[in-house]
N, C-alpha and C positions, 0 to 999 in steps of 0.2 A: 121299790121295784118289785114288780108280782115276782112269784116263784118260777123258775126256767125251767122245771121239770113238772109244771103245771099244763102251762100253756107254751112246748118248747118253740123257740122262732130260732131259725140257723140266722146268724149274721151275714154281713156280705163278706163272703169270699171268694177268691177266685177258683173255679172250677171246670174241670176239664175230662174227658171220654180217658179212660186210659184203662190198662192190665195189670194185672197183677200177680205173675205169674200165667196159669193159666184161666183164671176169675176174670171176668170184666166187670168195672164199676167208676165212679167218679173218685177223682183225686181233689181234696180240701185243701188248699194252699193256700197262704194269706200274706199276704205283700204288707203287712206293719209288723210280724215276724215275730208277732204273739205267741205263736202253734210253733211245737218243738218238732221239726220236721215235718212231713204232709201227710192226710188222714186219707188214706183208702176207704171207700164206702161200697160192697159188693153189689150188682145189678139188681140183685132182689131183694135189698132193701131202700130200694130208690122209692118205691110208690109209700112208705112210711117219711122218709126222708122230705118230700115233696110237700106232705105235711104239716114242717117245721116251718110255720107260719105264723105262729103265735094266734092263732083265731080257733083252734082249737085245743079241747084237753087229750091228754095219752086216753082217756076213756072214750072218751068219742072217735079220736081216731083209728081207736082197735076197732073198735066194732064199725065203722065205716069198711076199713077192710076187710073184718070179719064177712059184711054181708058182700061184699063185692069178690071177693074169693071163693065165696062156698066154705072157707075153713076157718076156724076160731083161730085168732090171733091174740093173745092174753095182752091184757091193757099192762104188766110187769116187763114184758119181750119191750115193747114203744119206753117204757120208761127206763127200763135200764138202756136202751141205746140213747136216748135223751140224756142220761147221766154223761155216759162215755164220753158223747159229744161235750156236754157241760165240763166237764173235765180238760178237754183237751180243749178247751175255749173256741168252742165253734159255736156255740150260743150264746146270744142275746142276755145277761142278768149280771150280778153282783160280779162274780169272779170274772168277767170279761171288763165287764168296770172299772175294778180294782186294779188289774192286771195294765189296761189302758194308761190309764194315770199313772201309773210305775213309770211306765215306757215313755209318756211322753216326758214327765220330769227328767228323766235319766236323759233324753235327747239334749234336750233344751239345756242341760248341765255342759254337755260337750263345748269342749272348743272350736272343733272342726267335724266336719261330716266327713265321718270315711269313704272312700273310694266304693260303694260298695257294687257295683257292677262289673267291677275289675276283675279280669277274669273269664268272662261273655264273650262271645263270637266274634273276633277280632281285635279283641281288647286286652292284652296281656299283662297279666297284670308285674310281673316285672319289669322296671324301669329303662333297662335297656331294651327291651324287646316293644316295649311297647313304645319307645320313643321310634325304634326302629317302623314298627309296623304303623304310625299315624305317618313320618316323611314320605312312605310307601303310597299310602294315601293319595295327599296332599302332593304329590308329585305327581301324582296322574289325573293334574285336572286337565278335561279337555277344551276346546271352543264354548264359548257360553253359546247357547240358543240364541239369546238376544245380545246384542252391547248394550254396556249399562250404560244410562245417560253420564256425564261426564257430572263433578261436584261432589262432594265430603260425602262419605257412606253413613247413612243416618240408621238404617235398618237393614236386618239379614234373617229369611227364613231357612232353619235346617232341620233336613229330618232328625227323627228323633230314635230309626231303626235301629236296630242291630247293625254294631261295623263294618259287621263279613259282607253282608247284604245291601247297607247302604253307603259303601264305599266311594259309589261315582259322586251320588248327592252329598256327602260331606266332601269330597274332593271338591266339590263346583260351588260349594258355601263359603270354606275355607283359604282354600288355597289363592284365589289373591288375596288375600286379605294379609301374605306375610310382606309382598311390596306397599305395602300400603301405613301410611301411621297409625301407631297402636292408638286406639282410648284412655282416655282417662276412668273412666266407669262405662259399668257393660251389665246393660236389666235385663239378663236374662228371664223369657217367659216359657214354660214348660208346660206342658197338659201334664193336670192331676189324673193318671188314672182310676185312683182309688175315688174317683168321685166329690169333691169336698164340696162343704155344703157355701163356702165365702168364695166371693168373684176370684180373691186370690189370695195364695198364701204364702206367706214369706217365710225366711227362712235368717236368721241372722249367726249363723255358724259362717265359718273360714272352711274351704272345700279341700279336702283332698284330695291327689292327684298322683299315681306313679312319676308324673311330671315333676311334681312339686308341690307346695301349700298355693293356693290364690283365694286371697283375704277378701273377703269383706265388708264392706264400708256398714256396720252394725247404724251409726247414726243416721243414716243416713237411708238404710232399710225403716226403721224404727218411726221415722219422720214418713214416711209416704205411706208405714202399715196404718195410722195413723187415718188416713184418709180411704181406708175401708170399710165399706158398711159391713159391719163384723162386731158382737159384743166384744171379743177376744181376737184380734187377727192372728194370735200365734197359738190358738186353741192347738190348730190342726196341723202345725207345723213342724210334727211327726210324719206324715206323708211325705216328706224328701227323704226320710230314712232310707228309703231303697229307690226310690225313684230314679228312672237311668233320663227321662227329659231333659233338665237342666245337667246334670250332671258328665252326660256325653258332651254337651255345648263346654263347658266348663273343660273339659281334656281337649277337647283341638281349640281352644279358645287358649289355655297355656301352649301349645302347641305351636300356634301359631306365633306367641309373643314371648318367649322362654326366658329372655331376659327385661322382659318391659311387667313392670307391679300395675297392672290396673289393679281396679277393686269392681268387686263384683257385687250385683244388686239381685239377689236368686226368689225369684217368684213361679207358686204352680197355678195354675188357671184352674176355678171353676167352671159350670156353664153357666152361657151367656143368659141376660135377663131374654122375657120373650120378646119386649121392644128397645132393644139397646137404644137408641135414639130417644125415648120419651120415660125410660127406668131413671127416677130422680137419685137413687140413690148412686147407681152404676156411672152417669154420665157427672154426679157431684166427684168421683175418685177419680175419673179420667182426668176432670179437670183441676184436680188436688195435684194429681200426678207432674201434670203438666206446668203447675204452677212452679211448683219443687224442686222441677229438673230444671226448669226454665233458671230459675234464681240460683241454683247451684253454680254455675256458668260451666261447668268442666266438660272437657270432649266426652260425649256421650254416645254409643252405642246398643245400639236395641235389637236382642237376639231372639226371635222364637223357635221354639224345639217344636214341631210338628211335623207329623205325617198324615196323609190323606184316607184315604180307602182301604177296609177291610174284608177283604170277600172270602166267602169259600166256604165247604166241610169245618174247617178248626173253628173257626166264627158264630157257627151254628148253622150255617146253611147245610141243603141237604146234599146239590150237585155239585161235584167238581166244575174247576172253573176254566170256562172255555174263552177259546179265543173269540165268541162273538160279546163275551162280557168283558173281554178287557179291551174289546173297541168301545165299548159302551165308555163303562168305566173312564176315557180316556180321553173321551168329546167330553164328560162330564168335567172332569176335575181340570181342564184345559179351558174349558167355560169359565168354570167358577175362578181358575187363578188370572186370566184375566179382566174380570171384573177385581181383582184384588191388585193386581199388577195397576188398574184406573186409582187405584183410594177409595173403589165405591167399597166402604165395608159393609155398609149394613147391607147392600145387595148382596154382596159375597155372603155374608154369614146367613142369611133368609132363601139362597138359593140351594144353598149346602143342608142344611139343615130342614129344608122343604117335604114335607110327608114323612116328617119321622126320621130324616138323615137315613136313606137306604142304604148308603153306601159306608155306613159307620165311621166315615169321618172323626179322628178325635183329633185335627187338630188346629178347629174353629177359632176357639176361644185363644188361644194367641196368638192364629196371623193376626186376628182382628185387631188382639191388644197393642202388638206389636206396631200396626200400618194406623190405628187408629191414635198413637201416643205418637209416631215421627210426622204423621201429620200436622195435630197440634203443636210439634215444637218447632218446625219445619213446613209452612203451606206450600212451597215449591216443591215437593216432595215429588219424585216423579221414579218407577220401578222395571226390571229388568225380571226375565225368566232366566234362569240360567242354566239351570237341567231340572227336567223329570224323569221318574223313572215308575215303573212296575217291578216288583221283587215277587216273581212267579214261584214257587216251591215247586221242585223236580215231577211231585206225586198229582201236583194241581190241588192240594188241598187247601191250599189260601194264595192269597195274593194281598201285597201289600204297595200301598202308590206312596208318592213323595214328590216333594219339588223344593226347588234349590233358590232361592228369590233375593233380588237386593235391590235395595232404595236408598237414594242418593239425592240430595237438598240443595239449596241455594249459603249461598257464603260461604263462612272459613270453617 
């Protein structure tokens, strides 16, 4: 691997506007939890920072800003900040390599996946309190929008927000679902935020839970990872280290069933191929999928953790968000979940993701997996809205959409 203090390239991290004091600059954070705390980078060294591409050397990059400055910038200044960063594993080369591989073995070692979002905006992570504040919940579902069709609940869409905020939407996911018989297994599908590069990625750790342990079924993981177009499907399967998608479904999923042991099937979603319908590889693992479950014969449940729409200032937009985009907004995603409410997925997922997904949509790829897997096991599959919502921020600086979804099939 070339030298990271040659040609430095920043990794993907996540990054965000923030202060520091009284300095403004971007905050380096990284959701696989590499970085020992988060890297302030002050405003005026953004246009060095920008850079960090790997297409150029510290020499060429000083003197780019040299002559766009007016002022000599010493090509020493770019590499010692190149080191820093190298150091703190913000770059691209060996010691982010090395450091990787650590962590993912050290995952994959574990028993269980800690709770690690425990703690977040409505989520306590003490055991009575947060058993306390999901009943609080789940107690205040209201009217569905729609009635579900009546027969066996084969599929459930939940957001994937924050508790504080998407309290109505987990209430209108969950909350029947405690009259109701538990599963025997429950595939949870969660959007990968870290981006992975496999349609999906499994997970075969037992979940922790302030609720409680909910196990599992590793063979049975291991058997359908199996049918991923993936050299390794468990290359990536460090990305549930923090990931709150499945891991939310997994607390009101105990929650819901406090003394019933389902086992659990925890998969992150890539993105979708560009023709889900004609990607041979994509449509061979649906039907792997489906082969799997079908033959298993046990009560099955299909969870997706998704939310809808991103707008606003935090997002990267420039205007606060007004009430004529979140009428937009609102015909849109009302659109697209009734074409998903039909089974039409591939229309849903080509209408969503049309020009580049304006409305940053991330959580294509497991309704589709979700309605496109109870389909196949299920063709009387027939879907219900059950709440939407908008999560406006008080300042209007984002907004965040969700919807609440369930599908219900023919027989036992």
């Amino acid at each position: 691997m070339a030298d990271p203090l040659l040609r430095p390239r920043l990794r993907l991290l996540d990054i965000r506007p923030c202060k520091n004091g009284d300095r403004e600059g971007l905050l380096l954070a990284d959701d696989l939890g590499l970085i020992d705390g988060r890297v302030f980078v002050p405003i005026e060294l953004l246009p060095v920072l920008g850079r960090f591409t790997g297409e150029k050397t510290v020499e060429e990059i000083a003197s780019e800003l040299s002559e766009e400055s007016g002022r000599p910038l010493p090509a020493d200044f770019v590499r010692n900040l190149a080191s820093q960063l190298e150091e703190r594993l913000c770059l691209e080369g060996p010691r982010f390599e090395e450091a990787l591989r650590a962590r993912k073995r050290a995952f994959r070692a574990l028993e269980a996946r800690p709770a690690a979002n425990a703690g977040s905006a409505g989520y306590p992570e003490d055991p009575v309190e947060c058993r306390r504040a999901l009943e609080e919940i789940l107690d205040g579902v209201e009217d569905p929008e729609e009635e579900l069709p009546e027969g066996p609940l084969r599929a459930l869409v939940s957001p994937h927000i924050d508790l504080s905020r998407g309290a109505r939407g987990y209430a209108a996911a969950y909350g029947p679902l405690r009259d109701r018989p538990p599963p025997d297994l429950v595939l949870v599908l969660g959007t990968g935020h870290q981006g992975p590069s496999s349609p999906l990625v499994p997970c075969s750790l037992d979940f922790e839970t302030p609720l409680g342990l909910v196990r599992t079924d590793r063979r049975l993981v291991e058997e359908l990872a199996s049918r991923i177009p993936a050299e390794d499907p468990f290359d990536e399967s460090l990305l549930h280290e923090r990931e709150h998608s499945v891991e939310f479904q997994v607390l009101f999923l105990r929650a819901c069933w406090p003394d019933h042991d389902f086992l659990l099937l925890p998969f992150l979603t890539g993105a979708l191929p560009e023709d889900p319908e004609k990607d041979p590889g994509f449509r061979g693992m649906i039907e792997g999928f489906r082969e799997i479950l079908a033959a298993d014969g046990r009560r099955l449940l299909l969870v997706a953790g998704a939310d809808l729409a991103h707008r606003g200032p935090f997002f990267g937009e420039a205007d606060p968000v007004s009430d004529s985009l979140l009428e937009e907004i609102r015909d849109q995603d009302r659109r697209d979940l009734a074409l998903l409410k039909a089974g039409k997925t591939v229309e849903f997922a080509g209408s969503v993701l049309a020009d580049g997904n304006p409305r940053q949509v991330c959580g294509t790829a497991p309704m589709f997996l979700a309605v496109e897997l109870a389909k196949a096991l299920d063709p009387r599959l027939r879907g219900g809205l059950l709440a939407y919502g908008q999560s406006l921020a008080q300042d209007r600086s984002q907004v965040v959409t969700w919807a609440s979804m369930a599908f219900t099939g023919g027989g036992a």
